[in-house]
N, C-alpha and C positions, 0 to 999 in steps of 0.2 A: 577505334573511332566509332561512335555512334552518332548519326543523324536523326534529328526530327524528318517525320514530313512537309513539314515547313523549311528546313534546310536544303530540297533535291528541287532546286530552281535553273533555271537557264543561264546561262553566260554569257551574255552576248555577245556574236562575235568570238567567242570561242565554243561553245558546248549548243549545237542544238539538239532537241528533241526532235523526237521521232514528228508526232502530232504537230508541228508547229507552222507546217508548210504544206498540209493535205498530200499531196501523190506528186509534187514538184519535184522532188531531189527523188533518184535512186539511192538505192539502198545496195550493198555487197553481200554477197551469201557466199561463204566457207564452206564447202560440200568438204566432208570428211570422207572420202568415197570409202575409204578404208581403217577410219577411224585411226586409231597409232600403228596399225600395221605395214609393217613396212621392211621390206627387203634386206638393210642394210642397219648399222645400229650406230650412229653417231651417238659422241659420248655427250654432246652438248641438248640433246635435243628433249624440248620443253612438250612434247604432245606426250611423249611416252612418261614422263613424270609425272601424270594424270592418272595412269596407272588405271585406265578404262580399258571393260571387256573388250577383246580386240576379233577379229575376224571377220565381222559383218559385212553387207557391201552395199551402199546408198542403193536404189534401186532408180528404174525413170517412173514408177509409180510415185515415190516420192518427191522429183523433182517435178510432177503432175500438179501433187497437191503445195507444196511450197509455194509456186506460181498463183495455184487459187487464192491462198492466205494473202498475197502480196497483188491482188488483181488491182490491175490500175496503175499500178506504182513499175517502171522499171528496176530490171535486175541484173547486176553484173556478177556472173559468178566464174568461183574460180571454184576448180576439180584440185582438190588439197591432200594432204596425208598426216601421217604415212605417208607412204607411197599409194599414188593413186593406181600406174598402173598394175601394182598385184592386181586388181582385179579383175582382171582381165580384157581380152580384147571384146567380146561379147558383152560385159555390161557395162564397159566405158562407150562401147560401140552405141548401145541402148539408150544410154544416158545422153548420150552429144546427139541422137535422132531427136529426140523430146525435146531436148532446148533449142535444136536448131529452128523448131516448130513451135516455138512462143516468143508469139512478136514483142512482147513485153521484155525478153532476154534482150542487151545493147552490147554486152558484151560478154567472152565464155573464153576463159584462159585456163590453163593447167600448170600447175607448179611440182615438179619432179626432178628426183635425184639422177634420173639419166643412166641410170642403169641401164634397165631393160628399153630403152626406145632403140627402135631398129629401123629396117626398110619397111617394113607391115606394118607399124605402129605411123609411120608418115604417110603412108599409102590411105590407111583408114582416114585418119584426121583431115588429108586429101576431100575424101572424097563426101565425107559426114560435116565435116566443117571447115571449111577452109579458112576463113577467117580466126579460128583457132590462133590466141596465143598461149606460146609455150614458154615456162619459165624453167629457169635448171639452175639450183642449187649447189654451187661451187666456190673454195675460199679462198681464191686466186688460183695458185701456181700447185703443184708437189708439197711444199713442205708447209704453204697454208693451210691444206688440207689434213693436218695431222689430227685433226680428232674426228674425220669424217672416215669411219671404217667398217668391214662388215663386219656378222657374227664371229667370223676369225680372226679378227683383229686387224685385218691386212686393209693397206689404203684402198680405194674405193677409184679414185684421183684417174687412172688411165685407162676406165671405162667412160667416164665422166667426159672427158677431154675426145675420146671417141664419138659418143654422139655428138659435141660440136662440131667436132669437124665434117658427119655422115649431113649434119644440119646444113650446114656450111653449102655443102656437095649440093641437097636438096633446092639452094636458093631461099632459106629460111630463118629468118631473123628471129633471137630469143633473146629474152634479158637475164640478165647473172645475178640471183640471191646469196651475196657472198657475205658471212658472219666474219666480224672482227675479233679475232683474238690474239693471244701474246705471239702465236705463229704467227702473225702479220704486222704487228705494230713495230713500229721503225721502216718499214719496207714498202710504204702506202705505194710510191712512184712503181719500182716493179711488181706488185701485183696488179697495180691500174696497165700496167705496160704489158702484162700477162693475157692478162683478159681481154684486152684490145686487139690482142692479134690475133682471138678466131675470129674467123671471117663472118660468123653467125649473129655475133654477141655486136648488138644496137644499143643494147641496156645495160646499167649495171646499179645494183641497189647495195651499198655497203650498210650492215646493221649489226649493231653491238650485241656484245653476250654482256649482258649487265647481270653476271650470275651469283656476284659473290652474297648472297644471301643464302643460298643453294649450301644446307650439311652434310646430307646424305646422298650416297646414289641411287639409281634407279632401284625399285621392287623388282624384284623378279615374281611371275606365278608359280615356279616350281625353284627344286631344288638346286639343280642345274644351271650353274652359270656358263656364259660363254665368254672366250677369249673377250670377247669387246666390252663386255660388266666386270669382268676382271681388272680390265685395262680403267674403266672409270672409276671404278673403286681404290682403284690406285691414286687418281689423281683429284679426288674430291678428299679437301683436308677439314674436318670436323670442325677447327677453329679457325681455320683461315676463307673456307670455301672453296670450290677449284678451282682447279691451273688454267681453265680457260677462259675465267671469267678478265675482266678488264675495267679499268676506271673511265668513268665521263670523261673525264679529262682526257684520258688516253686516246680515247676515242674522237674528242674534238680535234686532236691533234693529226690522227692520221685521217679524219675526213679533210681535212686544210688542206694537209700535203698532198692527198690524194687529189682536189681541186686545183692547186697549182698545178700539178702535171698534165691535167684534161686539159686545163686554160695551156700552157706554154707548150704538147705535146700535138694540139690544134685537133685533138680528139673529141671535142665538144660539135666537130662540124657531122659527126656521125654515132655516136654515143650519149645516151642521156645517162647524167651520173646524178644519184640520187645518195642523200639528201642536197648533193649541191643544187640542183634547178629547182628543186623547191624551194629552195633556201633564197634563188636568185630570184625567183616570182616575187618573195610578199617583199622583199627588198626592192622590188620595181612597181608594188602597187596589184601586183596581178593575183589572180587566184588559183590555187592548186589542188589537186584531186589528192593529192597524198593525207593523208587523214590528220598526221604528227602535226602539218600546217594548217587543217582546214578545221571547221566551225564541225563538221560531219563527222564523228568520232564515233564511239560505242554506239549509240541508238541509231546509227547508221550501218551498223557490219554486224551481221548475223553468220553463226554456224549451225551447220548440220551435221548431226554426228548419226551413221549405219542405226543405232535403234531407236532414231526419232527423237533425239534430244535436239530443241531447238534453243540454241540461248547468244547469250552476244559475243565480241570477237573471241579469236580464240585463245588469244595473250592475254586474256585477262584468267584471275584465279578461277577453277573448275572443282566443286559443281556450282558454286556462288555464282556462277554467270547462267546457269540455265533458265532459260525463261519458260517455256514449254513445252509440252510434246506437242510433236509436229498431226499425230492421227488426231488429236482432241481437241486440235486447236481450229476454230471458226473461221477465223477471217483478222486482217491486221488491228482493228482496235482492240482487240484482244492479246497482242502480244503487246500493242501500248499500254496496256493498262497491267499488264507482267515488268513491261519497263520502269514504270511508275511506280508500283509496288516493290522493286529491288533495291535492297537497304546497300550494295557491290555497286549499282550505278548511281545511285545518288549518293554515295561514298566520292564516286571518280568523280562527278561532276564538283563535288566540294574542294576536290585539288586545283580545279578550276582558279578560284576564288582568289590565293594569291599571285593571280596574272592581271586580275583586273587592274591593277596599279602598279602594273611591271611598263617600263619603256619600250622594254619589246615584243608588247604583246600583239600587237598587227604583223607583226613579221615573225614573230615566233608562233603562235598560235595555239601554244600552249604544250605542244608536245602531246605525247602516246602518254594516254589513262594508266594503258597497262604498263608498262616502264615504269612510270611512279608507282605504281604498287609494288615492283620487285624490290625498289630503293629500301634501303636501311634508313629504318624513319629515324634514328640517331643522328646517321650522320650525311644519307645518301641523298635525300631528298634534295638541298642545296645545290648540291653536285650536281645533279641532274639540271637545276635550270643557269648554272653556271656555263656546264659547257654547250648548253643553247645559247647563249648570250654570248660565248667567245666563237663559238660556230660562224653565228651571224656577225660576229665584228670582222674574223676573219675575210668570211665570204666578199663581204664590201669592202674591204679592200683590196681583196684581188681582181674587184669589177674597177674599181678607181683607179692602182695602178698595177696591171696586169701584166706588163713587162719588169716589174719589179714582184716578185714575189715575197719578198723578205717581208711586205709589209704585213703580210696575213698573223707574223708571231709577233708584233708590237701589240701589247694589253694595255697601252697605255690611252690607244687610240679607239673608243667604240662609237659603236652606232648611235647616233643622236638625230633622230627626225627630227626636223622642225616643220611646223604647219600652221598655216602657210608657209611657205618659202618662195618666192618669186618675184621674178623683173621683169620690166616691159621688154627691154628686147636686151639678152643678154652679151650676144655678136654687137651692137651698135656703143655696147657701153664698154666692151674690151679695146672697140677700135677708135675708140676718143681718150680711153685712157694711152693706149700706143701712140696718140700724138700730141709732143709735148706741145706743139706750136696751137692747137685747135684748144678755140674758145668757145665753151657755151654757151646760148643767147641767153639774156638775163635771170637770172632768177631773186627769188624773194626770202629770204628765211623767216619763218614763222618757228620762232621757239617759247618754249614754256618748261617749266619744272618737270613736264611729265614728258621733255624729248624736243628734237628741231626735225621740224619737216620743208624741204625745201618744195618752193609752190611757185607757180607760173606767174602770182598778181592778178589773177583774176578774184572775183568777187566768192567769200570764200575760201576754204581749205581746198586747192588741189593741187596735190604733188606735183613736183618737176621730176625730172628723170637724176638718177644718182650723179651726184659729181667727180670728179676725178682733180690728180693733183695740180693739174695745167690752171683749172679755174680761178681764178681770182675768187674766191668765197671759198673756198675749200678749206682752211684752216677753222674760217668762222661757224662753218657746216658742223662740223664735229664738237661733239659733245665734250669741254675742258676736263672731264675726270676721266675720261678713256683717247683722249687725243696721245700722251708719250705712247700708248703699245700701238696706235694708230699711224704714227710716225714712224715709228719703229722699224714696222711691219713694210712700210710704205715706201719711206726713206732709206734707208737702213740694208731692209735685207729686199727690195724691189719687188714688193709684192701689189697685188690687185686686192684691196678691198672692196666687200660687196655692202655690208653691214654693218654697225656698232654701236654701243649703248652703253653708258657709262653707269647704269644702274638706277634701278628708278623704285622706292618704297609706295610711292603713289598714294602720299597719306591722306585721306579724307575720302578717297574714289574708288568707286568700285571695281577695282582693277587686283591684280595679284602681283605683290612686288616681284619685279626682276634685277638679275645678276650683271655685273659687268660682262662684256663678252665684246669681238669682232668677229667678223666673217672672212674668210679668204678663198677669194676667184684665182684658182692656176688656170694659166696659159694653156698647160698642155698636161700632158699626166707624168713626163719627166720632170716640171717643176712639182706637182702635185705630190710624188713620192720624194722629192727631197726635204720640199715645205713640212710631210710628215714629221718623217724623221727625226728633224729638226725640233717640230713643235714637242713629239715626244722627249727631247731632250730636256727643252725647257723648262716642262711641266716637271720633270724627274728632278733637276737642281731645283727648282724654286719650291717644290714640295718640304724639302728639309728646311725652308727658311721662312715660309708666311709666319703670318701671327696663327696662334691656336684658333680655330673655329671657323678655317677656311680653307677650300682647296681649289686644286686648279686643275679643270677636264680640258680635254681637247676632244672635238665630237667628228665622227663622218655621218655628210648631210649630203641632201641634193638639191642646187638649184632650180627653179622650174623657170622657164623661159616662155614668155605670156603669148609671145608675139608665133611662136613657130610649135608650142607643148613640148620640145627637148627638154634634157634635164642633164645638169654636170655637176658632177662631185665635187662638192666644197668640203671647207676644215672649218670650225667654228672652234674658238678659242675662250674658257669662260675662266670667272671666277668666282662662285660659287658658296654659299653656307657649306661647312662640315657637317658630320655628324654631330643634334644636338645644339647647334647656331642657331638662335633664333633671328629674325631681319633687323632687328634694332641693334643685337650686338654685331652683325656684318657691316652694315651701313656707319657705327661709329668706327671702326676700323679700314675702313672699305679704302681708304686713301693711302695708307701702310702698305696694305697690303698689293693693293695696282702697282706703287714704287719700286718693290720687288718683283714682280710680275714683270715689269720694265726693263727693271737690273740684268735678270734673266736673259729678255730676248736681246737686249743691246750685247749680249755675250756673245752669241751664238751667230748661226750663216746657215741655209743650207747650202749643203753640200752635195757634189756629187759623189758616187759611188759612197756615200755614208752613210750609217745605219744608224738604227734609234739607241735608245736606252735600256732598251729589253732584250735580258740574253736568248740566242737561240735554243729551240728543246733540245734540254740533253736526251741523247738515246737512253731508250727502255732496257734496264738490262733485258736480255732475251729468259723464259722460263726455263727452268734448269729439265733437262730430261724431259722434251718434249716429245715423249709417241719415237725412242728412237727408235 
């Protein structure tokens, strides 16, 4: 890929620049304390594939000067590796004195394998920084941990599991970096159920090994291999890649299942599970510090490697990401103007580009730069924003019905914001629809070609409140090209609608034509997960029958409730141009095609205890010869 300078632009709302917000947002610094040095020799692991001089050791002279470069600006750093603490207790001691003493530092965490943390290593941390967080590196259970091994090849796993629980002892909360691989996949539920039960672990961050692009093994410096490059050289296949890489897919599957069980296991009341709470932020409107969701990506997370290389995260390709040395470099517009100069990030920010006119680019955010760099631009890249988009459909549906979890593996049902979305008081119009005998006081229907709006009679357009089916106007309210699924829906299978629109080309007006579609208000979230269900059935028979150049979605939206700011899951039911439909061939077809749409739901019911149309994930076969 080659860019102009003219192609390394902003995204907004997905990629900000460094420069675009003066010293407002903090920035993340990656101390390498130890650069790849590290204790133990995991076969998956991406720092030592960099294949940089190793031994060094960050100094607090250096984290002196970093602070200068970044004066003004907050800094959240994490102490990284390798393993940080090879370095010992005296210059980790060093290092956490100097930051504890830069008011500009917000926050100072450490990420380590848990090896060597003892009583003197909490003692220290005690007393130099108590606010210290500490992270530890673990892939659930025992037989998760199969490529986490040392230079002898032997598991690593019940030292690991000793410091949480020495942690545990201490009264100290840590969060879990546990990498997904073929050791884990099918088994989301007990590894999530593993990890829950040290008393330490508040956190848990599940992250894919997206390796299969990965030919060869690690370099070695000398001749001399150890058991544990033995062991990976074993398992890295020249034309497959290795054994412990995983697909998207695979991946979005066991973050679901792993979500189901936080949600039903009621681990959610003391555990943050990652990527789910981010995933459940932009699905609620909120904002998220996790970088995969937020606007603050690369130009936001710096590393520091022991000989003063300062360049952007550390997942991204190396040395392409270096931006500068740390002793030569002046002050921060100088590393913006390194940013700007870097043909690696105006690369990532160009991956941007087809998000802009993604649907779920507010709630997806675009994902990790570096993850898409690792993709097989053949055939990975897709993948990748695939199973963000089934992540996210999943996730919302285990917020909508969370005593049903079955519905997070329906693909038939996705995320579909609509915006605006809202009623005046959503409580007051459920409780008029529940009484058959209640009349609304008059209203007036004003219709035209381009839709009916029902309105009070005053002078003017203004709305009346939705009507329901008790009303004496109610048949007339609805729009005759979408009234049988409105009936349907209503009469039929006794549902609440909120919405509907029999489709409108809007010729002559500056308006953008729309589809047919209805809305549907459940009662509760046990109607809600049947109505699904149901609707995914629908959509799956009536799919083999429309006419060519049309299809039929079922969307998860949210009502917003004007009077009180709530918000409750609805289903919105559409019909749709195909791929290649333009609106003139839909709109001459457009009445064929509702009549089967019709045919469809007059079929069907929800039901209880019934499922949709989408088979459950079949299990992953397990990797042959895993680390036995």
């Amino acid at each position: 890929m080659s860019l102009s300078t003219e192609q390394r632009h902003t995204i907004d709302g997905l990629y900000r620049s460094l420069d675009a917000d003066g010293t407002g947002t903090a920035v993340s610094v990656i101390v390498k304390t130890r650069g790849e040095t590290c204790d133990i020799d995991c076969l998956y692991c991406y720092e030592k594939r960099k294949e940089a001089p190793g031994g060094a050791r960050v100094s607090a002279d250096q984290i002196r000067r970093l602070a200068a470069i970044f004066k003004g600006r907050r800094l959240a750093v994490e102490l990284h590796g390798g393993e940080p603490l090879t370095a010992g207790r005296e210059q980790i001691g060093e290092i956490l004195a100097e930051l504890a003493g830069l008011p500009q530092v917000v926050r100072v965490s450490l990420q380590t394998n848990g090896v060597l943390l003892d009583a003197e290593w909490l003692d220290m941390f005690d007393i130099l920084c108590p606010d210290l967080r500490i992270g530890i590196s673990l892939d659930g259970d025992a037989k998760g941990n199969a490529w986490r091994v040392g230079y002898d090849g032997k598991p690593v796993y019940p030292r690991v599991a000793a410091a949480l629980n020495l942690l545990a002892e201490r009264g100290r909360s840590v969060g879990v970096i546990a990498a997904v691989t073929p050791a884990v996949l099918d088994r989301a539920e007990e590894v999530l159920d593993h990890l829950a039960g040290f008393g330490s672990v508040n956190a848990i961050s599940f992250v894919p090994c997206f390796d299969s692009t990965i030919r060869r093994s690690t370099a070695l410096p000398s001749r001399r291999k150890s058991a544990s490059r033995l062991l990976q050289q074993a398992t890295v296949n020249a034309a497959d890649g290795p054994a412990w890489a995983i697909h998207p897919d695979e991946y979005a599957q066991f973050v679901l299942a792993a979500t189901a069980r936080w949600i039903t296991a009621g681990y959610f009341a003391r555990v943050k599970l990652e990527p789910a709470v981010s995933t459940i932020r932009r699905l609620r409107g909120l904002t998220t510090g996790f970088c995969h969701f937020s606007d603050l990506k690369c130009d936001h997370v710096f590393t520091l490697y022991p000989d003063g290389r300062l360049g952007s995260c550390d997942e991204l390709p190396w040395p392409q990401a270096r931006l500068t040395q740390l002793e030569s470099t002046a002050d921060e517009p100088e590393v913006v103007r390194a940013q700007q100069g870097s043909l690696l990030l105006g690369q990532g920010k160009a991956l941007m580009d087809k998000c802009t006119a993604c649907d779920y680019r507010t709630t997806c955010g675009g994902g990790c730069v570096a993850t898409r760099w690792r993709q097989d631009p053949a055939d990975g890249h897709d993948a990748y924003c695939d199973y963000r988009m089934r992540m996210i459909d999943g996730v919302a549906a285990l917020l909508a019905q969370p005593a049903h979890p079955v519905g997070a593996w329906c693909q038939s049902l996705r995320w579909r914001p609509r915006t605006p979305n809202s009623m005046r008081d959503v409580n007051a119009f459920l409780a008029r629809w529940k009484a058959p005998d209640f009349v609304d006081s008059e209203v007036r229907l004003h219709t035209s070609e381009h839709g009916n709006i029902n309105t009070v009679g005053l002078a003017g357009i203004h709305e009346a409140d939705d009507l329901t089916p008790a009303h004496p106007m109610w048949q007339a309210a609805i729009e005759p090209g979408v009234w049988p699924l409105v009936d349907t829906v209503t009469r039929t299978w006794g549902l609440v609608t909120y919405d509907s629109c029999q489709g409108h080309q809007y010729t002559g007006a500056d308006l953008a034509p729309t589809g047919m579609r209805i809305g549907l208000l459940a009662r509760d979230r046990q109607e809600y997960a049947r109505t699904a269900a149901a609707l995914c059935r629908v959509a799956t028979f009536a799919s083999s029958l429309l006419p060519a150049g049309f299809e039929v979605n079922v969307g998860r939206s949210e009502l917003t409730c004007e009077s009180t700011g709530t918000t409750t899951p609805v289903l919105d039911l559409s019909l749709d141009p195909g791929p290649g439909q333009g609106w003139d061939g839909y709109f001459s077809r457009l009445h064929e095609a509702a009549a089967v749409l019709a045919a469809a739901l007059d079929a069907e019911r929800p039901k209880a205890d019934s499922s949709c149309a989408c088979p459950l994930p079949v299990s992953t076969e397990a990797a042959e010869g895993v680390l036995r």
